[in-house]
C-alpha positions as CSV (number, residue, x, y, z in Angstrom):
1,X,0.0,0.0,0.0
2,X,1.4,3.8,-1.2
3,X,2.0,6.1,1.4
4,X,-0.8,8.2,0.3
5,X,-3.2,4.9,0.6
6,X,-2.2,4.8,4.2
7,X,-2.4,8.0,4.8
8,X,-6.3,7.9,3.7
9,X,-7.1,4.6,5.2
10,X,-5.7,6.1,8.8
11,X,-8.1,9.1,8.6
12,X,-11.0,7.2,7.4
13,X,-10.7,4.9,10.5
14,X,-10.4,7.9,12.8
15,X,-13.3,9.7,11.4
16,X,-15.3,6.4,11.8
17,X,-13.7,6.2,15.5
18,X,-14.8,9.7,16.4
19,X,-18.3,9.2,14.5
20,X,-18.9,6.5,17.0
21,X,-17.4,8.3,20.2
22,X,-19.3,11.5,19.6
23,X,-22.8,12.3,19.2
24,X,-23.7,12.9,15.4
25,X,-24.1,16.7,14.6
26,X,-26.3,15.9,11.5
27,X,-28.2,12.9,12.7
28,X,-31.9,12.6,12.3
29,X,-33.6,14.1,15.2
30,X,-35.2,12.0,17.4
31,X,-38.2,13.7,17.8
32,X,-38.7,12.6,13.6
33,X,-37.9,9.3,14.0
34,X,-41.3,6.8,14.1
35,X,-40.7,4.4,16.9
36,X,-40.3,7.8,19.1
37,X,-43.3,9.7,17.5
38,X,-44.9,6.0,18.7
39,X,-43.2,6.3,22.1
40,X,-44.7,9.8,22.3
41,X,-48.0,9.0,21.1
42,X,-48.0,6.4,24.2
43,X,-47.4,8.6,26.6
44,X,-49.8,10.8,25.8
45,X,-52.4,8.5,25.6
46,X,-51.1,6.8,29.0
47,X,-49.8,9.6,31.0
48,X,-51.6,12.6,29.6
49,X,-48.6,14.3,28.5
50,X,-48.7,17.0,26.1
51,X,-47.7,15.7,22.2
52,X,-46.2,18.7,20.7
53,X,-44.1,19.4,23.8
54,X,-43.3,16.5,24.5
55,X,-42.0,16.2,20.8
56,X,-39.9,19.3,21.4
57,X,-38.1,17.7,24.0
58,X,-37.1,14.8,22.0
59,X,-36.2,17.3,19.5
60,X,-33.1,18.7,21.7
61,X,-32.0,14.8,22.8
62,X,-28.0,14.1,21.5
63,X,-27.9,11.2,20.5
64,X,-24.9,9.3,22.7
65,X,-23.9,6.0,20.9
66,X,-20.8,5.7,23.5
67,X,-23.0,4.5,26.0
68,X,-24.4,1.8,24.3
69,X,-21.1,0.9,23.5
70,X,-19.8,1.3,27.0
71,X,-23.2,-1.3,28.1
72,X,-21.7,-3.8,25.9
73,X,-18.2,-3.8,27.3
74,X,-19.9,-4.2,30.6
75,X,-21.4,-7.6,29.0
76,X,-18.8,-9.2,27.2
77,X,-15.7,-8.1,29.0
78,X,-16.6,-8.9,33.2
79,X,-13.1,-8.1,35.1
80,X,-12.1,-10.8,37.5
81,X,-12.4,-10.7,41.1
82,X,-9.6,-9.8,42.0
83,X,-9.6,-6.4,39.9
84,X,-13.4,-5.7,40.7
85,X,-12.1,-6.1,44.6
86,X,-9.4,-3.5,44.5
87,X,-11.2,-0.8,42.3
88,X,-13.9,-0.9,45.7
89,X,-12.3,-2.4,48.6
90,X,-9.5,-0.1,49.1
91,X,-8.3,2.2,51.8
92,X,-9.8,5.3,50.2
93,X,-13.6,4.0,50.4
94,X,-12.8,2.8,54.0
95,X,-11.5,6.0,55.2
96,X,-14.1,8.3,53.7
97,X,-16.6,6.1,54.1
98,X,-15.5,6.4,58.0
99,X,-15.6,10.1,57.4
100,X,-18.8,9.7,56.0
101,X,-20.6,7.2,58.4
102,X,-18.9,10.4,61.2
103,X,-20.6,13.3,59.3
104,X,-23.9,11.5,58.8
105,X,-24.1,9.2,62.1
106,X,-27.8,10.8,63.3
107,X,-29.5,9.5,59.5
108,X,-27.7,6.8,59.3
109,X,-28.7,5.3,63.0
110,X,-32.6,6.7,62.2
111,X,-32.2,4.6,59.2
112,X,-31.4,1.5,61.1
113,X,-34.2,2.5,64.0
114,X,-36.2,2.2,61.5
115,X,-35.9,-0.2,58.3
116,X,-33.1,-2.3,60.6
117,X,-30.7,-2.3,57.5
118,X,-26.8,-1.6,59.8
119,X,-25.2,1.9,59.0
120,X,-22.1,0.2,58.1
121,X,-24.4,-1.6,54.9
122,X,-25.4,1.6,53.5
123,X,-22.1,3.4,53.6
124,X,-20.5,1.0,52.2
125,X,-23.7,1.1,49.2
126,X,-22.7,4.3,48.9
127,X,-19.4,4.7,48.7
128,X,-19.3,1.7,45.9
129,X,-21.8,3.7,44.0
130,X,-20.8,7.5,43.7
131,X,-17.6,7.4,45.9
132,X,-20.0,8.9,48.6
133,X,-21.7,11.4,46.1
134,X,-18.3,12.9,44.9
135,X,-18.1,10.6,41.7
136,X,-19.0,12.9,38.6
137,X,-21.9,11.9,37.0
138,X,-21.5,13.2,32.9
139,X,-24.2,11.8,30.9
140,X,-26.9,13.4,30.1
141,X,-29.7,11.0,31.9
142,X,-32.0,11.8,28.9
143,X,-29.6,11.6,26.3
144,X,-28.4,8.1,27.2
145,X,-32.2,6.5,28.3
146,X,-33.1,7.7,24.8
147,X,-30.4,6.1,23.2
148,X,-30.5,3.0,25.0
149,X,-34.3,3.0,24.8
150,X,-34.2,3.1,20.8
151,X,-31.1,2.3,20.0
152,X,-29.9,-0.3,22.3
153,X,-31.7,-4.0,20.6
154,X,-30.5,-6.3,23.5
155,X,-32.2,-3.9,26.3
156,X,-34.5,-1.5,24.1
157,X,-37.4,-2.6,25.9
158,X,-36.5,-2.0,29.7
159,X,-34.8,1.3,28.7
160,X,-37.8,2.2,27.2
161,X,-39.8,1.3,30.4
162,X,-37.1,3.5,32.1
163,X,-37.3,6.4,29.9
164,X,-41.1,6.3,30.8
165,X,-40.5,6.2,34.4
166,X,-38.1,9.4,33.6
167,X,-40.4,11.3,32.1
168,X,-43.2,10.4,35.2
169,X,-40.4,11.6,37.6
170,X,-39.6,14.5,36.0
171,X,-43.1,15.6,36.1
172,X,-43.7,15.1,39.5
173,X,-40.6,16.3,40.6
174,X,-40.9,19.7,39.1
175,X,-37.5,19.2,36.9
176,X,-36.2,19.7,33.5
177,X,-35.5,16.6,31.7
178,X,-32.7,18.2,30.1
179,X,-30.7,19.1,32.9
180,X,-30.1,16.0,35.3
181,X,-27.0,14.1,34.9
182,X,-26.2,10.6,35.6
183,X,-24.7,7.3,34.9
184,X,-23.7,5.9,31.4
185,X,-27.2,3.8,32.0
186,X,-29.4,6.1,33.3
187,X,-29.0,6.0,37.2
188,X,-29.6,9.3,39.1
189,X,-28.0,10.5,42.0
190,X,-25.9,9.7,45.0
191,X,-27.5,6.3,45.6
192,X,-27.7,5.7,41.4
193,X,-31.3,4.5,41.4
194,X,-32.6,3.8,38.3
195,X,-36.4,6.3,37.5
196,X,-38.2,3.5,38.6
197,X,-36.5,2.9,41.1
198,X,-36.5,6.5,42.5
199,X,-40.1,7.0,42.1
200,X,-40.8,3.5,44.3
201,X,-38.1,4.0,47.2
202,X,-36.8,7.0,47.2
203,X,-37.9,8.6,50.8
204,X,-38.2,12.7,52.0
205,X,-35.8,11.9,55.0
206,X,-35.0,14.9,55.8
207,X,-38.3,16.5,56.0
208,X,-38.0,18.8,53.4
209,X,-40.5,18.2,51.3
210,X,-38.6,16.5,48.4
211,X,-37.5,13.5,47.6
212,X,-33.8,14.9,46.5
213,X,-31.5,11.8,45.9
214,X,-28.7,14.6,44.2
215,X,-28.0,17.1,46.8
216,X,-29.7,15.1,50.1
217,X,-27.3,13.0,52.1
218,X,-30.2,11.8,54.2
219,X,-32.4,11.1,51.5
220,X,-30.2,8.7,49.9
221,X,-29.4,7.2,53.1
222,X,-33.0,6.8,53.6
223,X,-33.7,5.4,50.2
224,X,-31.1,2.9,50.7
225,X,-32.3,1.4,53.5
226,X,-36.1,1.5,51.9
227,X,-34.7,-0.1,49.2
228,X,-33.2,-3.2,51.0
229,X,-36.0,-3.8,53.7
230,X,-38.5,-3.0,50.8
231,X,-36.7,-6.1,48.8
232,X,-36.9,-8.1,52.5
233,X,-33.5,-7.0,54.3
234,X,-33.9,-8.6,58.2
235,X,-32.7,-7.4,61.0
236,X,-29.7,-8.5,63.1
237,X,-29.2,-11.3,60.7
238,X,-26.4,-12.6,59.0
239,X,-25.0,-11.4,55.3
240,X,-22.4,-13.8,54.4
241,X,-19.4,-15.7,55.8
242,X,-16.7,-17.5,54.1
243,X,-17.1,-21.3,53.9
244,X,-14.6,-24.4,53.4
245,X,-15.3,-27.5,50.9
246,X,-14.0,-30.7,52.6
247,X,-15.2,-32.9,49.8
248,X,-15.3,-32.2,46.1
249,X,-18.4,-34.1,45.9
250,X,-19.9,-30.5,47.1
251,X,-19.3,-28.9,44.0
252,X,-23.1,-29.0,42.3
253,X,-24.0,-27.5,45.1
254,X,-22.5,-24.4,42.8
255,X,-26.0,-23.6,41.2
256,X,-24.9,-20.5,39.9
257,X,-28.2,-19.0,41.7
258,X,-27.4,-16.3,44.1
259,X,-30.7,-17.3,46.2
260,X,-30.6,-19.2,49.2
261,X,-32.0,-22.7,48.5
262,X,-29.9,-24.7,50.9
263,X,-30.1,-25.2,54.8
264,X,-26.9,-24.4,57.1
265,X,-27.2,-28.4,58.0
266,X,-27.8,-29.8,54.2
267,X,-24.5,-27.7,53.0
268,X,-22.8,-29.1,56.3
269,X,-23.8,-32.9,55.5
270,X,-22.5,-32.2,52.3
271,X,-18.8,-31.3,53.6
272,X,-19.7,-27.5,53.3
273,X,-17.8,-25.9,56.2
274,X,-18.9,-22.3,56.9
275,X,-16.0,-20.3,59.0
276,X,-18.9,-18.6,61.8
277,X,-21.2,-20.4,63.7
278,X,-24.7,-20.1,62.2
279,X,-28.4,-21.8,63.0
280,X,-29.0,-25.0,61.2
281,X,-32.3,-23.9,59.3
282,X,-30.4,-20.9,58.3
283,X,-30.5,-20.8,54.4
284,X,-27.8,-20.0,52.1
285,X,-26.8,-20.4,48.6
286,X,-23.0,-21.9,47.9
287,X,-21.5,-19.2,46.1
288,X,-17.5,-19.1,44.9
289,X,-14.6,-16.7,43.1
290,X,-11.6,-17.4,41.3
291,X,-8.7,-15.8,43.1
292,X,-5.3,-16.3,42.4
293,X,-4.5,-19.2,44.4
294,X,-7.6,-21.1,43.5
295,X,-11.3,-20.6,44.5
296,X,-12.9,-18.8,47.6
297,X,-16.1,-19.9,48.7
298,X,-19.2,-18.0,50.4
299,X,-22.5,-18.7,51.8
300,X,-25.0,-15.8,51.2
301,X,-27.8,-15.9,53.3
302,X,-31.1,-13.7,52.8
303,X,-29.2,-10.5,53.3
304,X,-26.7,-11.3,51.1
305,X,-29.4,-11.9,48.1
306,X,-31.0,-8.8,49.2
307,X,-28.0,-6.6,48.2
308,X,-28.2,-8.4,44.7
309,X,-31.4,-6.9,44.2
310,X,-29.7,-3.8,44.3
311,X,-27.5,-4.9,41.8
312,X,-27.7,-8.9,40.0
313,X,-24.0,-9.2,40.5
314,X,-22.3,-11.4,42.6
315,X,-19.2,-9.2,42.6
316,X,-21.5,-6.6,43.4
317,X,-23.0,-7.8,46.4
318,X,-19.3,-9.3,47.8
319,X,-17.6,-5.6,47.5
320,X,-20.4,-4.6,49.2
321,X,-20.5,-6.7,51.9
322,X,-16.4,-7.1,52.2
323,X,-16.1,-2.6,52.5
324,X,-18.7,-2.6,55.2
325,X,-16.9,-4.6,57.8
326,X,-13.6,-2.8,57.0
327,X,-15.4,0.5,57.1
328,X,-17.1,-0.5,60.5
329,X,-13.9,-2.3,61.4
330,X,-12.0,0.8,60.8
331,X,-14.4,3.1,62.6
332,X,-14.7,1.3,65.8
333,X,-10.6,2.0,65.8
334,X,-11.2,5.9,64.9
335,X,-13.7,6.1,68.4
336,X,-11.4,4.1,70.6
């Protein structure tokens, strides 16, 4: 290939790099496109919205292909354990989440007066979420939930349902559409709760009058915790522990569910050996990582499960779990 050959193919396949990256300046407008004039026709129909102005705000959406993009690097490339552990459990989330548990003790104990979900659970929530509200939060929430809605096959139809709930929030919130920022998927706030989310937990806790999940501390604190007792958190019980396999005839007790579906004494007859002492009828589910030496096994009990209904990740629920007792841990060393 000439020089000059190169030369060409090396801009074409930065222009087509930057076409993808960045919104499209001469795109078709959503607001002409038929599956959103059908999306708008719905929710005027169902909700009572206005047509034309709700057409005019569809008008003004960016298109942002990125985040679809970025949605499918979350699917095909999962990190390992032992990466997704030290991006969350490290000694910056422990000592501001210390820091934070100090500066927000009086919601954070009312919170567990009242749903019974520890302080030391929703810090910890918190802090893997938004960094304790000081992550920035870029995209345009609008922007991407169209995008993802209409332009996003594998998940069209939830983001869709989420775009709905959006626009619902929106309206009863008193806020422009245009002007909240979130996630690359759509989540809001300090807590990241997705509209529908924030419209069926999210909790005035401070009295105000709001429910203000971006600039209330004790409103996400609250929504936390009326998340997890919502989705059947119980109190004073166990989350997880770590557990020993003394017989490889164990191993299909690996369901892959994260549910509890086994008894303390099944797994035990089994040669499942859990490292704290728990009730036989407690249930659990036999869950495991790859680390570097080999395998790590957990039992989750309810709790546990509950956390994955924050987020349907086993990682996810394990980070959590794992910062709370170092943040608690570490604050119980601050106070002595």
């Amino acid at each position: 290939m000439s020089l000059k050959n190169l030369l060409i193919a090396l801009i074409l396949t930065l222009s087509a790099e930057l076409l993808w990256r960045q919104p499209l300046a001469d795109a078709t407008s959503f607001s002409e496109r038929p599956d959103v004039q059908q999306f708008v026709a719905e929710m005027a129909n169902k909700h009572g919205f206005d047509m034309d102005s709700l057409t005019s705000l569809f008008a003004h959406i960016t298109p942002r292909p990125g985040v679809a993009k970025t949605m499918t690097g979350q699917v095909v490339k999962p990190p390992s354990w032992t990466r997704y552990r030290s991006n969350f459990v490290n000694s910056w989330r422990i000592t501001h989440g210390v820091s934070f548990w100090s500066e927000n003790a009086e919601s954070l104990m009312r919170a567990r007066h009242i749903y019974g979900v520890p302080e030391e659970v929703i810090v910890a929530i918190l802090g893997v979420e938004t960094r304790y509200g000081s992550y920035p939060l870029p995209y345009p929430v609008l922007d991407t939930l169209a995008t993802l809605a209409f332009d996003y096959p594998r998940r069209g139809e939830f983001f869709r349902g989420e775009l709905e709930q959006y626009l619902l929030l929106m309206r009863e919130e008193g806020r422009d559409p245009l002007s909240v920022r979130g996630s690359f998927a759509g989540a809001m706030g300090i807590p990241q709760f997705m509209p529908s989310s924030y419209r069926s937990y999210a909790v005035d806790f401070d009295g105000d009058g709001h429910r203000d999940l971006w600039d209330s501390t004790a409103d996400a604190i609250g929504s936390v915790a009326n998340y997890l007792k919502t989705y059947g958190w119980e109190s004073d019980q166990p989350i997880a522990v770590r557990a020993y396999l003394q017989a490889d005839t164990a191993s299909d007790l690996l369901t892959g569910s994260l549910k509890p579906g086994f008894s303390i004494e099944q797994l035990e007859a089994r040669g499942v050996k859990p490292d704290e002492s728990l009730a036989p009828s407690t249930q659990a589910a036999l869950l495991a990582v790859d680390v570097e030496d080999g395998r790590e096994y957990w039992l989750g009990m309810n709790n546990f499960y509950v956390i994955t209904r924050y987020n349907r990740n086993l990682f996810y629920a394990l980070a959590v779990y794992q910062l709370s007792n170092e943040i608690k841990l570490a604050r119980m060393v601050s106070l002595n």
